[in-house]
C-alpha positions as CSV (number, residue, x, y, z in Angstrom):
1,X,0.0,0.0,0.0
2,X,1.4,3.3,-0.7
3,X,2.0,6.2,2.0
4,X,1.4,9.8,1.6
5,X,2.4,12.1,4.0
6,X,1.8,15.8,3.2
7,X,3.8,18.4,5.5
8,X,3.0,22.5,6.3
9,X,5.2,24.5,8.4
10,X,8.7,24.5,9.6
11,X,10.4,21.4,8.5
12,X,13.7,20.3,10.4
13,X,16.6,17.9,8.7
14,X,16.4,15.1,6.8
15,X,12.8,14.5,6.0
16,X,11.9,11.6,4.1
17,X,15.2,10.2,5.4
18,X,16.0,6.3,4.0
19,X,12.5,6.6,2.2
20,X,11.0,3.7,1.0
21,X,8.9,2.8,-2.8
22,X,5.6,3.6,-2.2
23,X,6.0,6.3,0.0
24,X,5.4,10.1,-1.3
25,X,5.4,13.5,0.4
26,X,4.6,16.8,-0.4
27,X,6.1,19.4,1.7
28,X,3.9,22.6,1.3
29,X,7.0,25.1,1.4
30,X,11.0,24.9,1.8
31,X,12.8,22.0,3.7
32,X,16.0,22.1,6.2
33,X,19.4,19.9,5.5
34,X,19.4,16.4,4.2
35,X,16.1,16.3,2.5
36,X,16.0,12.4,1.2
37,X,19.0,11.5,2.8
38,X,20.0,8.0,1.5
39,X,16.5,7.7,0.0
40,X,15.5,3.9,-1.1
41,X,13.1,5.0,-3.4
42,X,10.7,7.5,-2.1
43,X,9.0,10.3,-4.4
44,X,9.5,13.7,-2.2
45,X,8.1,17.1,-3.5
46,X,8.8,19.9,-2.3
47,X,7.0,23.3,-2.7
48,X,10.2,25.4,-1.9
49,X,13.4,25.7,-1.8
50,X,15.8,22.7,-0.2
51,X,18.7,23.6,1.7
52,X,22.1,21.7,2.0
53,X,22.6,18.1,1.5
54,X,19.8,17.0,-0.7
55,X,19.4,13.8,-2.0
56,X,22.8,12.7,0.3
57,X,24.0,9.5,-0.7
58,X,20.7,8.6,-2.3
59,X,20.4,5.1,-4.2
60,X,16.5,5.3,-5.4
61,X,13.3,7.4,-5.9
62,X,12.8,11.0,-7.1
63,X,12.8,14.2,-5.5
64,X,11.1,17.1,-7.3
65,X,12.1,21.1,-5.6
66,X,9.9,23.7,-7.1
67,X,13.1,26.0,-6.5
68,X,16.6,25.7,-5.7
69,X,19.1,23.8,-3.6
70,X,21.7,24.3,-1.0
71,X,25.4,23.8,-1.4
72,X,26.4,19.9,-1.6
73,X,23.2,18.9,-3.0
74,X,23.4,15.0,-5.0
75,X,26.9,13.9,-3.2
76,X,27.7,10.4,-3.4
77,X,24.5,9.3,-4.7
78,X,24.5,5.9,-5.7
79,X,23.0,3.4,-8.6
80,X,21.7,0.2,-8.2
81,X,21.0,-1.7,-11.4
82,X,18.2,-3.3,-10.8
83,X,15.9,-0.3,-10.2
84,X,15.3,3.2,-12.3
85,X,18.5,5.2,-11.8
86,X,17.5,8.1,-9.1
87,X,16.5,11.3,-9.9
88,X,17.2,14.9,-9.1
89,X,15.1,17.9,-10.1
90,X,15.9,21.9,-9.4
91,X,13.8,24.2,-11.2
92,X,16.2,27.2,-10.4
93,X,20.0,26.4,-9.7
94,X,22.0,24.4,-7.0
95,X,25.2,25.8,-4.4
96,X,28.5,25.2,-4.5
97,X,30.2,21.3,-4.3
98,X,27.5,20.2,-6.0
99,X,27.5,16.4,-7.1
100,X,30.7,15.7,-5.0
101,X,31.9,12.0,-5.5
102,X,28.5,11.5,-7.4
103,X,28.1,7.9,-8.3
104,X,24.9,6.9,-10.2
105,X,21.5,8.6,-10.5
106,X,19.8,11.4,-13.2
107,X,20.0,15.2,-11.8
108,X,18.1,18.2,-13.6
109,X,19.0,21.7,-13.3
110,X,16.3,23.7,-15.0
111,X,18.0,27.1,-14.7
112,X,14.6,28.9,-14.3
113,X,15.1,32.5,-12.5
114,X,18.4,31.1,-10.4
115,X,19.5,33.0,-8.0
116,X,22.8,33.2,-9.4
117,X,21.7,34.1,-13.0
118,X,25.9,33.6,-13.6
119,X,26.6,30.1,-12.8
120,X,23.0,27.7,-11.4
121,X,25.7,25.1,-10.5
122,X,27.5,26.9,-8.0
123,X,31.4,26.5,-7.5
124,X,33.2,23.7,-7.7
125,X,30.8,20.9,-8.8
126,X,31.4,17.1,-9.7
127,X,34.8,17.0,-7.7
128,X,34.9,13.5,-7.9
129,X,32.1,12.4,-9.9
130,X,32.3,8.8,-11.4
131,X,28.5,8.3,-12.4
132,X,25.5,9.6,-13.7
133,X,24.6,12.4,-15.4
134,X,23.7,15.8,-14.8
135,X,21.4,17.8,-17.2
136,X,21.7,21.8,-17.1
137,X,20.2,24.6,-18.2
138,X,22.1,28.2,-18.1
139,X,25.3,29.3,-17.9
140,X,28.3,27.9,-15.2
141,X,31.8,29.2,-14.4
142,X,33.4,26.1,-13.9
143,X,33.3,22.2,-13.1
144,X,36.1,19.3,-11.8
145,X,37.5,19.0,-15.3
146,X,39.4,15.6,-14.2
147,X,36.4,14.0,-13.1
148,X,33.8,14.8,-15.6
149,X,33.2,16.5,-19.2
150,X,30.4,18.6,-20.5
151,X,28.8,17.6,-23.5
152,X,25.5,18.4,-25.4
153,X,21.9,16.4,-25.0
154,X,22.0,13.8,-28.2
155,X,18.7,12.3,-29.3
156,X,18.4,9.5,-26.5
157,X,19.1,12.7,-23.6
158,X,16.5,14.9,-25.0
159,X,13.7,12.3,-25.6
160,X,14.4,11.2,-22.0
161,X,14.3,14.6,-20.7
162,X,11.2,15.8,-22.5
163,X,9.3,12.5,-21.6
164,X,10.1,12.9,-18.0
165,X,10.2,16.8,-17.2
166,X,6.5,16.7,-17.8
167,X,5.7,14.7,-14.2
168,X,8.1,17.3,-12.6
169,X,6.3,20.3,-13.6
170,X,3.4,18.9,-12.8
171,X,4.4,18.2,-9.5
172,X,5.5,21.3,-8.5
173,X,3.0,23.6,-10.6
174,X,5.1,24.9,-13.3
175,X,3.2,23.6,-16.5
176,X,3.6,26.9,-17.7
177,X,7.2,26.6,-18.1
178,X,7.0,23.4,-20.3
179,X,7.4,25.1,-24.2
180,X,10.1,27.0,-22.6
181,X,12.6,24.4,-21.1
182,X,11.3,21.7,-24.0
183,X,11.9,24.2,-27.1
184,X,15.2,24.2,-27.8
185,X,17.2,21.1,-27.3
186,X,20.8,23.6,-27.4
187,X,20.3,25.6,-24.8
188,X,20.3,22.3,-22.7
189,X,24.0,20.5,-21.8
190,X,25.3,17.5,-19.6
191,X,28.6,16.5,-17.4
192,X,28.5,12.8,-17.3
193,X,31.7,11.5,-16.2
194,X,35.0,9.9,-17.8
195,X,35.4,6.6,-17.7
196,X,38.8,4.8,-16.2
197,X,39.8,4.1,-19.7
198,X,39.6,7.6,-21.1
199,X,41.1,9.3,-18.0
200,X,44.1,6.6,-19.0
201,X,44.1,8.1,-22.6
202,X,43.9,11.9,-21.2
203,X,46.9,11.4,-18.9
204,X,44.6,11.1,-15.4
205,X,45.0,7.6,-14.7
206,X,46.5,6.3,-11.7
207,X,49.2,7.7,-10.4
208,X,52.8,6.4,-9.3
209,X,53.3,6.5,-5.1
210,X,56.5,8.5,-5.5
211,X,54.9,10.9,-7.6
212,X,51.9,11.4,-5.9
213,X,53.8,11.9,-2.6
214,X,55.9,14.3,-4.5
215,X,53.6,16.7,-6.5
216,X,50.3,16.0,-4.4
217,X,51.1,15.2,-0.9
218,X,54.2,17.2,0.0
219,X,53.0,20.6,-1.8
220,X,49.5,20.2,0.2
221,X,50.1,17.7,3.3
222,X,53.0,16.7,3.9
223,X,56.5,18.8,4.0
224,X,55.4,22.2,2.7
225,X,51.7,21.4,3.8
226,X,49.3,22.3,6.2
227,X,51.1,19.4,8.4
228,X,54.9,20.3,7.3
229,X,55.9,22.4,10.7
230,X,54.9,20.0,13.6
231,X,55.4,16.0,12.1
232,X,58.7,14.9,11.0
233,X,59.2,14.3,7.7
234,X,60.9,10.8,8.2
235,X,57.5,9.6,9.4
236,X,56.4,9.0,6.1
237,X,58.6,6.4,4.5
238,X,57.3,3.6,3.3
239,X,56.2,0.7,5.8
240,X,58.3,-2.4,5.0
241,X,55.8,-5.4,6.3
242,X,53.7,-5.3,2.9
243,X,54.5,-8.4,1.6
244,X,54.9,-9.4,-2.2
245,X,56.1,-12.8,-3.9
246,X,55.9,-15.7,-2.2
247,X,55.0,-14.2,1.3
248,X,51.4,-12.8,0.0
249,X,49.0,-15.0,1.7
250,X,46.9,-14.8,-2.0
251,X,47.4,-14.0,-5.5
252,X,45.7,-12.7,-8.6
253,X,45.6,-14.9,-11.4
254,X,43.8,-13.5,-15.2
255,X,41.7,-16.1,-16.1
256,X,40.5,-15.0,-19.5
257,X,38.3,-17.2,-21.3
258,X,38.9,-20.1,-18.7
259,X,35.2,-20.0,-18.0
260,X,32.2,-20.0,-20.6
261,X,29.5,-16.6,-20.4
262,X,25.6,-17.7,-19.3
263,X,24.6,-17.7,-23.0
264,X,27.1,-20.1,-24.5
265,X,26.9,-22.4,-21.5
266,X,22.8,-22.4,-21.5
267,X,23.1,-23.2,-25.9
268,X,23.0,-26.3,-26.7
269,X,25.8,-26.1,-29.6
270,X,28.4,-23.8,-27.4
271,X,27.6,-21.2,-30.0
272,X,30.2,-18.5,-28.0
273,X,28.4,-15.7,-28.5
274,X,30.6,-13.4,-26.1
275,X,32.9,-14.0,-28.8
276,X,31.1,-12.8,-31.3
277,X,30.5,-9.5,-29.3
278,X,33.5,-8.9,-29.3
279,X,34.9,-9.3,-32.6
280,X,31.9,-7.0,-33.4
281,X,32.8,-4.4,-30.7
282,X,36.2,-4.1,-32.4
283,X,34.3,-3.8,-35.8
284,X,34.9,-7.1,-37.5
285,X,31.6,-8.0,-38.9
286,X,33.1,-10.5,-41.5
287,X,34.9,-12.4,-38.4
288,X,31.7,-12.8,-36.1
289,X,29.5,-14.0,-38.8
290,X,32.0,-16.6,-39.6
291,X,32.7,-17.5,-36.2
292,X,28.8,-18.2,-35.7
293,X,29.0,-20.7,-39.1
294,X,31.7,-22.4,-37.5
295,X,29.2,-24.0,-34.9
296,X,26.0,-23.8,-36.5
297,X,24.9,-24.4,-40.5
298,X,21.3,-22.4,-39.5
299,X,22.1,-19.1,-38.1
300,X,18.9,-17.6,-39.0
301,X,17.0,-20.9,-39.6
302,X,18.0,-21.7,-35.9
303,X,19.3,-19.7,-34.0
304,X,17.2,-16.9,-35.5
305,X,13.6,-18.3,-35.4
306,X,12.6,-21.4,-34.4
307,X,14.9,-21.5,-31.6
308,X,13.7,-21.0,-27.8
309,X,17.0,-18.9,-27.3
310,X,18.0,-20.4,-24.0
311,X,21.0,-17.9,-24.3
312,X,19.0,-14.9,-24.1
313,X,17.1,-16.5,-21.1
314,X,21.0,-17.2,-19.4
315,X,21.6,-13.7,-20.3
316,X,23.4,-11.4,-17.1
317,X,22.3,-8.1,-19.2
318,X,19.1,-9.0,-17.4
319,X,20.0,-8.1,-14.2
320,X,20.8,-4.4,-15.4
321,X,17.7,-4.1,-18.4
322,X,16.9,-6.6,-20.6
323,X,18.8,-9.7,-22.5
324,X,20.7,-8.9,-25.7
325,X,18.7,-9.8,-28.5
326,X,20.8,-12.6,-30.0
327,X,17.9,-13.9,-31.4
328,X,17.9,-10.9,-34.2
329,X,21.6,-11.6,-34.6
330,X,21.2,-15.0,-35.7
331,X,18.5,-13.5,-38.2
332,X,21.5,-10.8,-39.8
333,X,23.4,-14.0,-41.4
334,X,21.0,-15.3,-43.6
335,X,22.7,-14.1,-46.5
336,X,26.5,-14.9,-45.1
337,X,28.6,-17.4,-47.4
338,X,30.2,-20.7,-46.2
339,X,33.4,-20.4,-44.5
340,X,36.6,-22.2,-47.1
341,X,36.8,-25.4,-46.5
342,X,39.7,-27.2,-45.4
343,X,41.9,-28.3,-48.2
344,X,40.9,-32.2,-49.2
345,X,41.4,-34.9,-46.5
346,X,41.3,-37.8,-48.6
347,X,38.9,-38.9,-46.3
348,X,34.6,-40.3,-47.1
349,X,32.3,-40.4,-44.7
350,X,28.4,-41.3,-44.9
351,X,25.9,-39.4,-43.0
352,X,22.4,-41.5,-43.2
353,X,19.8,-38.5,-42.6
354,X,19.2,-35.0,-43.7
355,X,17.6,-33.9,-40.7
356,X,18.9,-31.0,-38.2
357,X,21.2,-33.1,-36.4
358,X,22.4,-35.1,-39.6
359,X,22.7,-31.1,-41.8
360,X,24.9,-30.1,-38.9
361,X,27.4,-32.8,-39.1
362,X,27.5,-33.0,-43.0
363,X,28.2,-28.7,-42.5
364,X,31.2,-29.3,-40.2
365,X,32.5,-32.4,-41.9
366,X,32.6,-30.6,-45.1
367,X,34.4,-27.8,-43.5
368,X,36.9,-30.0,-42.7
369,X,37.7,-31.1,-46.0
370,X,36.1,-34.5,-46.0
371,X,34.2,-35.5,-49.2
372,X,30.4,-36.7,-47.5
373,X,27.5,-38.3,-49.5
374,X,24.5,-37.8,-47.2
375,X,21.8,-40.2,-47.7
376,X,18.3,-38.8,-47.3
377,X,15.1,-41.1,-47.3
378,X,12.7,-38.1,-48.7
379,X,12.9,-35.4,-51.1
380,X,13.5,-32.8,-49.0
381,X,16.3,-31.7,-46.7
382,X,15.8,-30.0,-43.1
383,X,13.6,-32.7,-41.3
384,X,11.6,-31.0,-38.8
385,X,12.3,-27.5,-39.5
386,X,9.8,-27.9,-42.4
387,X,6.9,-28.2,-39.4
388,X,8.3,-25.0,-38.3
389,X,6.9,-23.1,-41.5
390,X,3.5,-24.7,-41.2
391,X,3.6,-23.1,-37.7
392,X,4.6,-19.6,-38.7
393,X,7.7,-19.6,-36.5
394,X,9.8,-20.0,-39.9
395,X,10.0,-18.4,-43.2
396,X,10.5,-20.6,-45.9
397,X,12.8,-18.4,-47.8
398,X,14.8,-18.0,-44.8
399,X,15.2,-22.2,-44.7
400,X,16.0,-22.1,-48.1
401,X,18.6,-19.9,-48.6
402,X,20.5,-21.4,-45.5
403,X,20.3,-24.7,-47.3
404,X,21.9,-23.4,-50.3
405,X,24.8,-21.9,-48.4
406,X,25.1,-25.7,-46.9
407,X,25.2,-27.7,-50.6
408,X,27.8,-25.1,-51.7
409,X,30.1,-26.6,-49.5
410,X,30.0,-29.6,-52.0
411,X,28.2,-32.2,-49.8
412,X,26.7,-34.9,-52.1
413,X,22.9,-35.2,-51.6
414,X,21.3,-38.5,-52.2
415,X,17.7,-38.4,-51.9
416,X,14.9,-40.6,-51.5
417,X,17.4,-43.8,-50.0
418,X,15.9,-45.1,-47.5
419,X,19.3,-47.4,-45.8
420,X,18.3,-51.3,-45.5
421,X,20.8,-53.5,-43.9
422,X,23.2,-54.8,-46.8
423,X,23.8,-51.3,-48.1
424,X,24.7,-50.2,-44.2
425,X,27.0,-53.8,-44.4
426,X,28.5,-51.5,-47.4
427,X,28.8,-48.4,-45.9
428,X,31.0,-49.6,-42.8
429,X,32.9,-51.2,-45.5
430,X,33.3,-48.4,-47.9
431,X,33.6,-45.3,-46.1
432,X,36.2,-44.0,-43.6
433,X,33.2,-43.0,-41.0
434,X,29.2,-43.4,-40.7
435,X,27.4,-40.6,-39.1
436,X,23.4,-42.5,-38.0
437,X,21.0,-38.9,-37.5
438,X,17.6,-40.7,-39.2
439,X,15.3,-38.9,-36.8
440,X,13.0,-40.1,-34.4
441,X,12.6,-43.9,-34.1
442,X,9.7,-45.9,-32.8
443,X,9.7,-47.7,-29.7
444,X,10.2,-50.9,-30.9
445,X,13.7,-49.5,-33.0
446,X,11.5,-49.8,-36.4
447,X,13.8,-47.4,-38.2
448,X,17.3,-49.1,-37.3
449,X,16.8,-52.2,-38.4
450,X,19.0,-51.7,-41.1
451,X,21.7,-51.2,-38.4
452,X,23.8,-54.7,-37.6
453,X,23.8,-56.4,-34.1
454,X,27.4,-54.5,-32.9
455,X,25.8,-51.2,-32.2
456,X,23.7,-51.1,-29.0
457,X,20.5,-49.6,-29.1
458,X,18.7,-50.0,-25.8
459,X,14.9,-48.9,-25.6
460,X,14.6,-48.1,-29.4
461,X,17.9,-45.6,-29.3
462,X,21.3,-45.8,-30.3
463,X,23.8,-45.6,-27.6
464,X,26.3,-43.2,-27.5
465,X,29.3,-41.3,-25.6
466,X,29.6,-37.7,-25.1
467,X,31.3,-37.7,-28.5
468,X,28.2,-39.5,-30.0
469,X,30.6,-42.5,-30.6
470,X,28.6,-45.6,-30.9
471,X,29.8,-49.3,-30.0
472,X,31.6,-49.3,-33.3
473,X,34.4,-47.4,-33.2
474,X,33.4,-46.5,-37.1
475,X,29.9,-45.6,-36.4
476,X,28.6,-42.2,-34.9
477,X,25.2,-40.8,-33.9
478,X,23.2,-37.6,-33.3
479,X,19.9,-36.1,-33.0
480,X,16.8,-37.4,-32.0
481,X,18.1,-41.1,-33.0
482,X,20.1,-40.6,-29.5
483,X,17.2,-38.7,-27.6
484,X,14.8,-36.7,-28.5
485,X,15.0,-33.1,-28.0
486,X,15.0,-29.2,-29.3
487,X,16.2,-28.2,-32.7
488,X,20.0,-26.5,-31.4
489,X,20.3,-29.8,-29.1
490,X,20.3,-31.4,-33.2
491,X,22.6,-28.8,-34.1
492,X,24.9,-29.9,-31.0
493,X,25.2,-32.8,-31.5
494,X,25.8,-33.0,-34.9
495,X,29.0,-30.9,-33.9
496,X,29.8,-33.3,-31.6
497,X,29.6,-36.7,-33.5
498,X,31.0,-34.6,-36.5
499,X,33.9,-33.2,-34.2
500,X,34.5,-36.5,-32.5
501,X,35.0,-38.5,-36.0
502,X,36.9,-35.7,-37.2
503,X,39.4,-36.3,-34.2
504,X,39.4,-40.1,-34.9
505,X,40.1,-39.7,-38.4
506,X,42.9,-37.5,-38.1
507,X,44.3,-39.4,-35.2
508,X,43.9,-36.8,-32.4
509,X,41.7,-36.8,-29.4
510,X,38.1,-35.4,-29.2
511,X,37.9,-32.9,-26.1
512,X,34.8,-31.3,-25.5
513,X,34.5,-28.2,-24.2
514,X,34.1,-28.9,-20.2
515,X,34.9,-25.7,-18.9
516,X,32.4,-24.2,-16.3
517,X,30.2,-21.4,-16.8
518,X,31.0,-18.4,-15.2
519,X,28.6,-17.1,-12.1
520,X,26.6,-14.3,-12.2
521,X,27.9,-13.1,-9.6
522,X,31.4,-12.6,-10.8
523,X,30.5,-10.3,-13.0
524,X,30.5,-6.3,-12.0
525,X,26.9,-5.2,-13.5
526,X,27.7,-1.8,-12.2
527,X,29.8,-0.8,-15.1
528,X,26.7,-1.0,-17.3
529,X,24.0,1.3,-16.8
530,X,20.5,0.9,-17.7
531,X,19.7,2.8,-21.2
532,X,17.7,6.1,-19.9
533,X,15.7,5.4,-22.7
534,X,14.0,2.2,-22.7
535,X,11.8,2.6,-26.0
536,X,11.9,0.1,-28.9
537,X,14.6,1.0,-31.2
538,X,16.0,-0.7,-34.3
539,X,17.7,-3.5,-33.7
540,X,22.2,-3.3,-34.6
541,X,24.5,-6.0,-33.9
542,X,26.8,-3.1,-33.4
543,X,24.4,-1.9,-30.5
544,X,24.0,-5.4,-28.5
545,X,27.5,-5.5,-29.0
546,X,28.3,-2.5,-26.8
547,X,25.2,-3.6,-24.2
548,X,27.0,-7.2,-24.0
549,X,29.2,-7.6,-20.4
550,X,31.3,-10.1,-21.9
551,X,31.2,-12.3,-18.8
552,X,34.5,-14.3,-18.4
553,X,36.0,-12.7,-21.5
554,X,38.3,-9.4,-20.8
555,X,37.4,-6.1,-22.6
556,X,40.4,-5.1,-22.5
557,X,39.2,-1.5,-20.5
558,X,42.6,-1.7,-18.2
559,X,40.5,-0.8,-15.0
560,X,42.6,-3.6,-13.3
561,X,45.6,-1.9,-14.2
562,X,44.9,1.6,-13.4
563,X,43.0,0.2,-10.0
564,X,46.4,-1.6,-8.9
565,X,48.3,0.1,-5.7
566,X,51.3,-1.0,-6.6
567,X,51.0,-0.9,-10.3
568,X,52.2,-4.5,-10.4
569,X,49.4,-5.2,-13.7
570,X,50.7,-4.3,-17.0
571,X,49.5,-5.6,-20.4
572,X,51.6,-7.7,-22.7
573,X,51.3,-8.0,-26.5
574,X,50.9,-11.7,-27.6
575,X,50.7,-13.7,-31.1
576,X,46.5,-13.9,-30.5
577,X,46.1,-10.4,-29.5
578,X,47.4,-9.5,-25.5
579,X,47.2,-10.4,-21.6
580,X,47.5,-8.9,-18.7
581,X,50.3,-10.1,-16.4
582,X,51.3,-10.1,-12.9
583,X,54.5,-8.3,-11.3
584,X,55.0,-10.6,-8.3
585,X,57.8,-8.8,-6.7
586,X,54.9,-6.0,-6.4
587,X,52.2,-7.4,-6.1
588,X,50.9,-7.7,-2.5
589,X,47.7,-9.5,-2.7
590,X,45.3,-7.1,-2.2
591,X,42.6,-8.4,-4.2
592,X,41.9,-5.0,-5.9
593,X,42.3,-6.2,-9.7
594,X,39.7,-9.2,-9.0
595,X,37.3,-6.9,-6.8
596,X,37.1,-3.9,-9.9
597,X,36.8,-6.7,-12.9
598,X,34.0,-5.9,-15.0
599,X,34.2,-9.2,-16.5
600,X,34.8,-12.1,-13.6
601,X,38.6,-12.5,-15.4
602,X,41.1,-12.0,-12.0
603,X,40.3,-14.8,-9.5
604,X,42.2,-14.3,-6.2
605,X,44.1,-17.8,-4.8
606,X,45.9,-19.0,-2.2
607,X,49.4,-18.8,-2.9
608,X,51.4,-22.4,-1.8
């Protein structure tokens, strides 16, 4: 149930103090110090002015002044990523150390008859400031240029701001004023603040001890400082019980990649679509479309439509607004061609069904340079996806067009063949590998009886190993001939039996991917804010690129780097592109680097 408390007369410090959602007040005039001090997500109005301190610390909720604010109004206000950002309104101007050591939340200076017609943000605002975003309207004199840059409203800003000022001047009776502040999207700007990685590239990253102590400390602190003439100087040399090397009781290791993101882990073909992110984030289109054909012949057909995406369900960009939308991705590589082909192996393999499971391991087989005659007992190819039309959850063209990328790979197609058990007899003798993927088989294994008595198949299916290998060494299986199951659990393992006979064939050892997915927890949601502007917009891999957190794969933003005490993190060039490494004799432990990680990558342990 909500609460409303309205409030005339004097009002003393921190009203609506640690306010919770549902509650609302309306003070009928000005309010003292503190107003929504460390507010959890209270809606406070007030009539007035507000004196110092507003909004202190505050994590949720919305306060609305109908005038100005004190000095030190939105310090260290925080965001929480699983609720609307806080918000800020001041219909006139604000006082001076405004937004210190701001952290998260949306502030709004209207800049309506300020009191200080010369600067409405007072002196010395956003010392500090490391999140959200402020949006102004007027003139200022100044701002912590280290912390924070001013930039104008783009498209996203203004719609945000004109969709949401309304409510305000509602609130505190100034509907008059809404063509004035809503006219001219120039005469509005923001400070938002830099991020770690561009105060790197500006010169403002961390800084060395020594020279800290030598430009900062002394001139202000220490030996010429407010503390020079009564402590001695010697007093400040470095303590020598840190410990590094082998005496730290932990160390950092980078564990990039060592885990699998939610998304690839919940697919059923380990389509690593973290990976894909990130070649798209560094603007290599050509490179993630290929990657995705590496695992998958139906990118679109799959992936795009008929599939439940159990990736986008996994998805951590959940927990901050709403899943990427790999589901569209898939759609964007209808048109992509094949990936070259290995050069010929020599090698011929039979794969007895053109079904999901049975197109997926003819795709990767062929990739790999082996010549495959796929045996199909209809006229068509694609098995079950052809239902999929009939149910409007898949476009024919679509199909179509992905089926031609698969037969330019060279794949012979031989339809209407329905195996009996002499020509099977021929296959194991004939070809260099047998791949079974004939679909869904009746209870009483009508459907295999063309297979011969050395392959078990208990309860009507074929038995396999992880690799799909069957009880002769020649023979593999997939799909629902193994168990019956979703389309990409056909396109897995067809990967897998393909994968595993490729491994046999070429006398190497089938390993599949075991490594564990990565926790949700591990990864530091902070660093991605909600979009202010949660309308439907048109869809860009580019886009769901940038939204992706690339859980267990580094981004390469240095933060661990700059965020090291001892500056014992540097990055290293490598043959596949770079790592970050370790400086043991200065490293002391401290758990920094794995606490700041966006990404999960630095795992503290035990050192032995």
């Amino acid at each position: 149930d909500k609460i409303n408390i309205k409030v005339s007369g004097p009002v003393g410090q921190r009203l609506g103090a640690m306010g919770m959602q549902g509650t609302e007040i309306v003070v009928n005039g000005s309010a003292s110090d503190d107003v929504g001090w460390l507010n959890c997500g209270a809606i406070i109005t007030v009539l007035g002015d507000v004196t110092n301190g507003a909004h202190n610390a505050g994590a949720q909720g919305i306060l609305y002044v109908q005038g100005g604010g004190g000095a030190r109004c939105d310090t260290m206000t925080k965001n929480n990523p699983r609720y609307a950002p806080l918000q800020s309104w001041y219909f006139r101007d604000v006082g001076d150390s405004f937004a210190e050591f701001k952290a998260g939340g949306i502030t709004v200076v209207c800049g309506v008859e300020p009191r200080n017609p010369d600067n409405i943000l007072g002196y010395r605002p956003c010392v500090g400031m490391v999140g959200g975003v402020i949006y102004f309207r007027g003139p200022i004199t100044g701002y912590s240029r280290n912390d924070v840059q001013l930039l104008p409203l783009d498209d996203e800003d203004w719609q945000w701001l004109k969709d949401n000022i309304r409510p305000y001047l509602k609130a505190v009776k100034k509907t008059k004023y809404l063509t004035t502040l809503t006219s001219n999207q120039a005469e509005w700007q923001k400070l938002v603040p830099f991020t770690p990685a561009e105060k790197a590239a500006r010169g403002h990253g961390q800084m060395a001890m020594g020279k800290f102590r030598r430009q900062i400390w002394e001139k202000e602190v220490g030996k010429n400082g407010i503390f020079g003439d009564i402590i001695d100087h010697s007093a400040f040399s470095t303590l020598p019980y840190i410990t590094t090397g082998k005496n730290r009781r932990q160390e950092p290791r980078w564990r990039n990649a060592m885990s699998t993101a939610p998304c690839s882990g919940a697919c059923p073909a380990n389509i690593p679509s973290e990976q894909r992110f990130a070649l798209l984030r560094q603007g290599n289109e050509p490179d993630a479309v290929n990657l995705l054909l590496q695992y998958t012949p139906f990118p679109a057909t799959v992936c795009g439509s008929v599939c439940p995406n159990m990736c986008m369900l996994a998805c951590t960009r959940k927990a901050v607004d709403t899943p990427l939308d790999i589901k569209s991705c898939g759609k964007q590589a209808v048109q992509a061609a094949a990936p070259p082909s290995a050069p010929a192996s020599g090698h011929k393999i039979a794969v007895i069904g053109a079904g999901i499971a049975g197109l997926s391991a003819a795709w990767h087989l062929s990739l790999q340079g082996h010549k495959i005659d796929l045996f199909e007992a209809t006229n068509r190819l694609g098995g079950k996806l052809w239902e999929q039309i009939d149910k409007g959850k898949l476009e024919r063209d679509t199909l179509l067009t992905e089926l031609k990328r698969l037969k330019s790979t060279g794949i012979n197609i031989i339809p209407e063949t329905l195996v009996n058990p002499a020509q099977f007899e021929r296959f194991v003798k004939e070809y260099d590998g047998i791949i079974i993927a004939c679909g869904l088989i009746k209870k009483d294994g009508r459907g295999l009886r063309f297979l011969t008595t050395d392959i078990e198949c208990p309860n009507g299916k074929i038995k396999v190993d992880e690799g799909g290998s069957t009880s002769n060494s020649k023979v593999y299986a997939a799909g629902d001939v193994i168990s019956r199951a979703l389309a990409p659990h056909g396109i897995g393992q067809g990967m897998s039996a393909a994968k595993a006979l490729h491994a046999s064939l070429t006398g190497t050892v089938y390993t599949p991917d075991r490594r564990p997915t990565i926790t949700y927890e591990a990864i530091q949601t902070a660093y991605y804010p909600a979009k202010i502007d949660r309308q439907a917009t048109a869809f860009s891999a580019s886009t769901e690129a940038k939204r992706c957190l690339s859980c267990g794969l580094c981004r390469d933003c240095g933060l661990c780097a700059a965020s090291c005490p001892q500056q014992a993190i540097y990055r290293q060039e490598t043959a596949g592109g770079f790592s970050y490494q370790v400086d043991n004799k200065r490293c002391i432990g401290c758990g920094f680097c794995a606490g700041i990680c966006p990404c999960g990558i630095w795992e503290m342990r035990e050192v032995k």
